[in-house]
C-alpha positions in Angstrom: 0.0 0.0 0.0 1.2 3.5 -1.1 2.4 5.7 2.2 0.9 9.0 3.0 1.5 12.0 1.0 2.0 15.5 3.0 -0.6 17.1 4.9 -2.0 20.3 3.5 -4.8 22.2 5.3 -7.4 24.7 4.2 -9.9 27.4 5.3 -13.8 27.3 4.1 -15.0 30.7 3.8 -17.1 30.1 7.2 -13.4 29.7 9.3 -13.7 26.4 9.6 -10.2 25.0 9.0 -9.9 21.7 7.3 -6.3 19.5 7.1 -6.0 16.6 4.5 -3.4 14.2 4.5 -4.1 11.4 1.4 -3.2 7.6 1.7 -3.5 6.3 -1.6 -5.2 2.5 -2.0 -6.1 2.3 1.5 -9.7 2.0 0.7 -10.6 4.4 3.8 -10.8 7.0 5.2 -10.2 8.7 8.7 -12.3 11.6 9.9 -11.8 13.5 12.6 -13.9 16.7 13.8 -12.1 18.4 16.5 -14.0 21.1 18.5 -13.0 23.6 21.1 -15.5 22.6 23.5 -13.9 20.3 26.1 -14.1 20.6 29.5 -11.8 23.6 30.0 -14.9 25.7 28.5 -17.6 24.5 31.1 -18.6 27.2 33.1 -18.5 27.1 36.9 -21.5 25.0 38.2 -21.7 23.3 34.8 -18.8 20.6 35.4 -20.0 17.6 33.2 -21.3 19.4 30.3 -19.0 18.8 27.4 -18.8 14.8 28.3 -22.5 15.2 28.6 -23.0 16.9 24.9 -20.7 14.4 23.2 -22.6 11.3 24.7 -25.7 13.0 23.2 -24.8 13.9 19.7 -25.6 10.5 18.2 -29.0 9.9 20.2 -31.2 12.5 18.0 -31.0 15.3 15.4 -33.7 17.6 13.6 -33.1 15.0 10.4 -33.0 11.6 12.3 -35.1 11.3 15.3 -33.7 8.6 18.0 -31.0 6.0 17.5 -31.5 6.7 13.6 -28.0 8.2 13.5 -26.5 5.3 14.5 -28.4 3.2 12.3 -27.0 4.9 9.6 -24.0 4.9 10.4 -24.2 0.6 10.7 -25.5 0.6 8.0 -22.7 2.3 5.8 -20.0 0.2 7.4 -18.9 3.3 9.7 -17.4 3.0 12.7 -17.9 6.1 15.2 -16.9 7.3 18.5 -16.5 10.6 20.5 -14.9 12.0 23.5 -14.6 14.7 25.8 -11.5 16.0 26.5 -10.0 19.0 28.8 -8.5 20.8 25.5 -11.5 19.5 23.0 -14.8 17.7 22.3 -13.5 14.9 19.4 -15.9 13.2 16.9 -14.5 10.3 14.7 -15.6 8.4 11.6 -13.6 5.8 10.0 -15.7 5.2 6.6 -15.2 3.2 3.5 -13.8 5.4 1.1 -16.9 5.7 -0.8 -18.9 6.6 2.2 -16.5 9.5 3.1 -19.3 12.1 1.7 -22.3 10.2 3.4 -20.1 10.3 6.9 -20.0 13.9 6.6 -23.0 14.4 6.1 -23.7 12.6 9.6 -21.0 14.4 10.8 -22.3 17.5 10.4 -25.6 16.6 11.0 -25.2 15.9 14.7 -22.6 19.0 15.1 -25.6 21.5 13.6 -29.1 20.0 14.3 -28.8 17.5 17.2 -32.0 18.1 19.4 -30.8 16.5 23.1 -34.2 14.3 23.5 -35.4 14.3 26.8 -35.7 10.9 27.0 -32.4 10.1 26.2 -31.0 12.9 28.1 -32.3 11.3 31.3 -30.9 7.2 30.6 -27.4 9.1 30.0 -27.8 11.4 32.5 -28.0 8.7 34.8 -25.5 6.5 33.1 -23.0 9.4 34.1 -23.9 9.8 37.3 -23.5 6.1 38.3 -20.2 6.3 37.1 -19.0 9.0 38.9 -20.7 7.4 42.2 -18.7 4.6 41.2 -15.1 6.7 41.4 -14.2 6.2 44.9 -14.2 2.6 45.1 -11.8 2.9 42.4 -8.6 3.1 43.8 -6.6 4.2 40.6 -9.6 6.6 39.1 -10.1 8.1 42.9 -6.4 9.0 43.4 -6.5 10.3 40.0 -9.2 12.0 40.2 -7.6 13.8 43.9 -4.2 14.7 42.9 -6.0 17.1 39.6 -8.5 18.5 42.0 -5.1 19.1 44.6 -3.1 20.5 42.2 -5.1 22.8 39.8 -7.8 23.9 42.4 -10.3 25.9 40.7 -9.1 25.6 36.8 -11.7 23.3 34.8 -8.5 21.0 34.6 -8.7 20.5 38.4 -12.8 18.6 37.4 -13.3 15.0 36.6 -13.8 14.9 32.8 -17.3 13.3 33.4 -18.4 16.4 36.2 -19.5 16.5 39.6 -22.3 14.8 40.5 -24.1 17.3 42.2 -23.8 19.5 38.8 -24.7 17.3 36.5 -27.8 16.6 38.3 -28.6 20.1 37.5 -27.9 19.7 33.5 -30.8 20.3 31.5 -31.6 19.6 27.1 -31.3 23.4 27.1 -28.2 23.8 29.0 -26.4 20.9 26.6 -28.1 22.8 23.6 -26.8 26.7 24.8 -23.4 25.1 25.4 -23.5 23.5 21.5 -24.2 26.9 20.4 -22.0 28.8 21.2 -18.8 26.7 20.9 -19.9 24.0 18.0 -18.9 27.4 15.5 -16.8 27.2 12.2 -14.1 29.1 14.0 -13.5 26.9 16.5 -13.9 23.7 14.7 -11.1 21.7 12.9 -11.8 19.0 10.3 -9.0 16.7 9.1 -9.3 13.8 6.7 -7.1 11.1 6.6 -6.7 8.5 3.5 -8.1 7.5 0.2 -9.3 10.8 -0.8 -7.7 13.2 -3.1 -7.2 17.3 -2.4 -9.5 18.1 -4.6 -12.4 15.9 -3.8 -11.6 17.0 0.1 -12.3 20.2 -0.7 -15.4 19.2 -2.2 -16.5 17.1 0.2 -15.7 19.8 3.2 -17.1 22.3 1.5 -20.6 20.7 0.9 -21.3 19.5 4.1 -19.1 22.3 5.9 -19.7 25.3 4.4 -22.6 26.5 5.6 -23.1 28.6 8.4 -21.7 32.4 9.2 -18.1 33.0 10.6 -18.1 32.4 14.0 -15.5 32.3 16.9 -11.5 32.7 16.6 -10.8 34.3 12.4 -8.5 35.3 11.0 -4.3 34.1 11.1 -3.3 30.7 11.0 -3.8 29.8 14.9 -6.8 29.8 16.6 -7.0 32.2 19.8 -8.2 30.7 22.5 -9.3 32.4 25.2 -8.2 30.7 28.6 -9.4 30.3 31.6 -6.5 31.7 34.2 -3.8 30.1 34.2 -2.8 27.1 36.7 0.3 28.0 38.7 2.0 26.0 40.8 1.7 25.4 44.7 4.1 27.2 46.9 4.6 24.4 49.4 4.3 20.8 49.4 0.6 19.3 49.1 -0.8 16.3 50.4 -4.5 15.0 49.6 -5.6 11.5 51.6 -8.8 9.7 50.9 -9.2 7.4 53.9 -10.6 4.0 51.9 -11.1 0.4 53.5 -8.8 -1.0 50.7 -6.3 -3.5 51.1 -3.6 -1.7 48.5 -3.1 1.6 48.2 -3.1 4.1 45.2 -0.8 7.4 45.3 0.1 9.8 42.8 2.9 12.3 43.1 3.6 15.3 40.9 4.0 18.5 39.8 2.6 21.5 37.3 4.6 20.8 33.9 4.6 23.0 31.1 2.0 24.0 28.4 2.1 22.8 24.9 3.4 25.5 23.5 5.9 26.2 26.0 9.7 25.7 25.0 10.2 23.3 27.5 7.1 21.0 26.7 10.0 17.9 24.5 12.0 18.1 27.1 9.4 17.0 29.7 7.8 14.4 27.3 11.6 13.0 27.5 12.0 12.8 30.8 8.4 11.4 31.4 9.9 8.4 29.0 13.2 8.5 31.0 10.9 8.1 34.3 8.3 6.0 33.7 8.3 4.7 30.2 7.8 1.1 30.4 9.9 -1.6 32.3 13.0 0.0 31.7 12.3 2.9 32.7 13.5 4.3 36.3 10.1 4.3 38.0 9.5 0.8 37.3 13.0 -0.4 37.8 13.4 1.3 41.2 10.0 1.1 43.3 9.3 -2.6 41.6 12.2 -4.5 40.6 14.8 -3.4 43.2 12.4 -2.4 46.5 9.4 -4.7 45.8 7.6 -2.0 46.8 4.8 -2.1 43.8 2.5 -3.6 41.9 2.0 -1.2 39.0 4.5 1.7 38.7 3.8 4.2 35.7 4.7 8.1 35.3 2.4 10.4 33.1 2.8 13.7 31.5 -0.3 14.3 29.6 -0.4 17.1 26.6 -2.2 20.4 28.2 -3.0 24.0 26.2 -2.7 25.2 30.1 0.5 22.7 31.5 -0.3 19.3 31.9 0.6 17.5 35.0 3.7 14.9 35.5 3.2 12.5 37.8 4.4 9.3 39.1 1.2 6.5 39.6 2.5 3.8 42.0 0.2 1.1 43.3 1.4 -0.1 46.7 1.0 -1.8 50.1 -0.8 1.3 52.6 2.4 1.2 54.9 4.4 1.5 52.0 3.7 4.9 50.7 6.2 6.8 52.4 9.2 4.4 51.2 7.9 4.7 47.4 7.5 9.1 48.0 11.0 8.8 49.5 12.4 6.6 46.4 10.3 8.7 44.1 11.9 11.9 45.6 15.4 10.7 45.4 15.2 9.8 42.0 14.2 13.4 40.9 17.1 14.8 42.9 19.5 12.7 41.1 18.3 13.6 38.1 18.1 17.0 39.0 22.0 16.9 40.4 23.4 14.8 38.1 21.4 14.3 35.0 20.7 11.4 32.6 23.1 9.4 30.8 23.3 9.4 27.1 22.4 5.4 27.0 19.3 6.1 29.3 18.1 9.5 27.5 18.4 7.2 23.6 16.7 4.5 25.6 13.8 6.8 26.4 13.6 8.5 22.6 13.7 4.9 21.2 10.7 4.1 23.3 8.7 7.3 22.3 9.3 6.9 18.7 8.0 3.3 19.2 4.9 4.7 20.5 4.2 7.0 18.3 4.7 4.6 15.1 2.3 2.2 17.3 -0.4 5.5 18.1 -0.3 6.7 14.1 -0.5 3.3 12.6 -4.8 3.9 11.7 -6.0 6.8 9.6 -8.4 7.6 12.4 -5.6 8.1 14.7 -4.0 10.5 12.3 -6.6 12.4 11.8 -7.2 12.9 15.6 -3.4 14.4 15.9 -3.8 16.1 12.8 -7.0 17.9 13.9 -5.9 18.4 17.3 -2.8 20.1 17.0 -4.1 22.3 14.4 -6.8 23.2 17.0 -4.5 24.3 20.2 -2.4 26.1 17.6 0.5 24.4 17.8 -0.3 23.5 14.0 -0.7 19.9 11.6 2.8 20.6 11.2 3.9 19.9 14.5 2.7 15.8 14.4 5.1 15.3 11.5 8.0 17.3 13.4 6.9 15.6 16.9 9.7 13.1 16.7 12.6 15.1 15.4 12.0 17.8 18.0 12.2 14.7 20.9 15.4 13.5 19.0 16.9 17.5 19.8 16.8 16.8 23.4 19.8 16.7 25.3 20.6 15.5 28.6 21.2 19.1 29.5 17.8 20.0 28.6 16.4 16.9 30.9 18.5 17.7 33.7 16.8 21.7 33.5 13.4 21.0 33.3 14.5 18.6 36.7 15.2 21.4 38.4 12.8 23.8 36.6 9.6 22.1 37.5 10.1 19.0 39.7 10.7 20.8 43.0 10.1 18.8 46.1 8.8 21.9 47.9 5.9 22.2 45.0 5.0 18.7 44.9 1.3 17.4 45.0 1.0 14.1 46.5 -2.5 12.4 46.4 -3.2 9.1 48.2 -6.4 6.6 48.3 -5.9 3.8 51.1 -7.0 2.6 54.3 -5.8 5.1 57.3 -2.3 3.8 58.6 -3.0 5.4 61.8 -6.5 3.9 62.1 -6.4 0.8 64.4 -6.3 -2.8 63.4 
């Protein structure tokens, strides 16, 4: 099968921005609609609401009443899904080629006309809210649900992606249907197609089911301003959060404020998330698991963020073992810190990212969600094709900054979900 050709992107005349990457012969086609609508633009007392809108696109539009939507879709041979994130609200289609122009036209269906039925509002309503009341006996979802609440406070980052309960009780249709208007706009919508589609038929295609509607939102450039909430900053002392659980493990999660997306230091920190916790040979792992027997999963995170994501270290553990694994987790930041990585260990780390991200890109649907979603947060669709040569520019200098830059014990956020050590037995 031919590879991909380069990604080119495009503007309708409504500011609605559309990137198209072709895959000649693959016979499909990924489609990705990425809207500036996730949770980081709910509104206080509204916590909830983007997850809540996604889940109830497909249940009912102005054009197909019900579960008709999804019938369609079966019945073209298209594969959908959606999600709520905290920097967007994704749709995806992955269609047969020749149902790329009947996709869209779902696709944009459900963005312009869906009608939140009451009916269905209420079953997922409630689906939503039994989840959430299922959280805390969760021991990894609890903790990390905790440590974001610790460490970004009152930024929309700081909410479980699925709300509160207590607010999304108080979600209505017309709530759902206000928050669809005024963020489902051209302006802050990108559209990318992925595959067995030529440029010019893209355009076509974009432009039929797409072009409609009046400029709305971010115009103008080539990024899209978003307007953020205030930004999170870090604590100025340490911060501990402890939900008292009768569980026989325990769950912690320690970290710090990392950088935004766009910040200079943002490679550097995916680096040393890979040097960290990375897989099995990774120091985390190697450390708290093989050498101390201290756990039974060890993992370190550093999720993308418009705002700064958050790098943390996930250890599952034994409840009178958390101290011992802060204590290890601790020292191995200070070495680094002090002392920095060795070449071998920082290659190690790049060789595993750029396995991942050949792993992550292998379906069109994938590439298309990249595509559209760093074209969205303005980084650009550029910036997935330069991804891995910007991790290759990394040096162990760089990795040893950011150490001391960000992961300062005296700003660390440690969250913990166990039984009370001090309770008696």
């Amino acid at each position: 099968t031919p590879g991909p050709g380069a990604a080119r992107a495009f503007r309708l005349d409504n500011g609605l921005r559309v990137v198209h990457q072709p895959v000649p012969g693959s016979g499909l086609v990924g489609i990705c609609l990425a809207i500036d609508a996730g949770s980081r633009r709910e509104a206080a007392g509204q916590s909830g609401i983007s997850n809540l809108t996604a889940e109830m696109l497909f249940k009912g539009t102005a054009r197909r009443e019900g579960l008709r939507t999804l019938w369609d879709l079966e019945s073209l041979g298209i594969e959908s899904g959606h999600a709520s994130e905290p920097d967007l609200l994704r749709l995806a289609l992955g269609a047969p080629a020749a149902r790329c122009g009947e996709a869209l036209d779902i696709l944009a269906d459900v963005t312009r006309h869906a009608t939140f039925p009451e009916e269905a509002f209420g079953i997922e309503s409630r689906k939503v809210l039994a989840r959430l009341r299922s959280i805390p006996d969760n021991l990894f979802e609890n903790t990390w649900r905790l440590f974001h609440a610790t460490l970004y406070k009152s930024h929309p980052y700081g909410n479980h992606s699925l709300g509160s309960p207590a607010e999304v009780e108080r979600l209505t249709p017309a709530d759902l249907r206000a928050f669809a208007g005024r963020w489902f706009t051209p302006g802050r919508m990108v559209l990318a197609l992925v595959g067995d589609l030529g440029a010019d038929e893209a355009v076509r295609l974009a432009s039929r089911h797409f072009g409609q509607g009046q400029p709305a939102g971010p115009a103008g450039g080539d990024e899209i301003a978003l307007a953020a909430a205030a930004a999170p900053t870090p604590p100025t002392a340490p911060l501990e959060a402890r939900d008292h659980r009768s569980k026989a493990q325990a769950m912690l999660c320690l970290g710090w404020l990392g950088p935004a997306i766009a910040h200079p230091d943002y490679m550097p920190m995916k680096v040393l998330n890979a040097v960290f916790g990375g897989g099995m040979g990774a120091r985390l792992f190697r450390k708290v698991r093989n050498e101390a027997s201290l756990a039974y999963m060890a993992q370190a995170v550093f999720p993308s963020r418009i705002d700064g994501g958050a790098f943390c270290a996930i250890v599952g553990t034994a409840p009178t073992a958390v101290g011992a694994v802060k204590d290890i987790v601790l020292a191995e930041v200070h070495d680094i810190a002090e002392h920095g990585i060795p070449d071998a260990e920082r290659e190690r780390a790049v060789a595993y990212i750029a396995g991942q991200f050949a792993l992550d890109h292998a379906a069109s649907l994938r590439q298309a969600h990249y595509l559209s979603w760093f074209e969205l947060i303005g980084a650009g669709f550029a910036f997935d094709r330069a991804y891995l040569a910007e991790v290759r520019k990394v040096t162990g200098e760089d990795l040893r900054r950011v150490a001391r830059t960000y992961l300062d014990p005296e700003r660390a956020v440690l969250a913990v979900t166990g039984p009370d050590p001090t309770a008696a037995g």
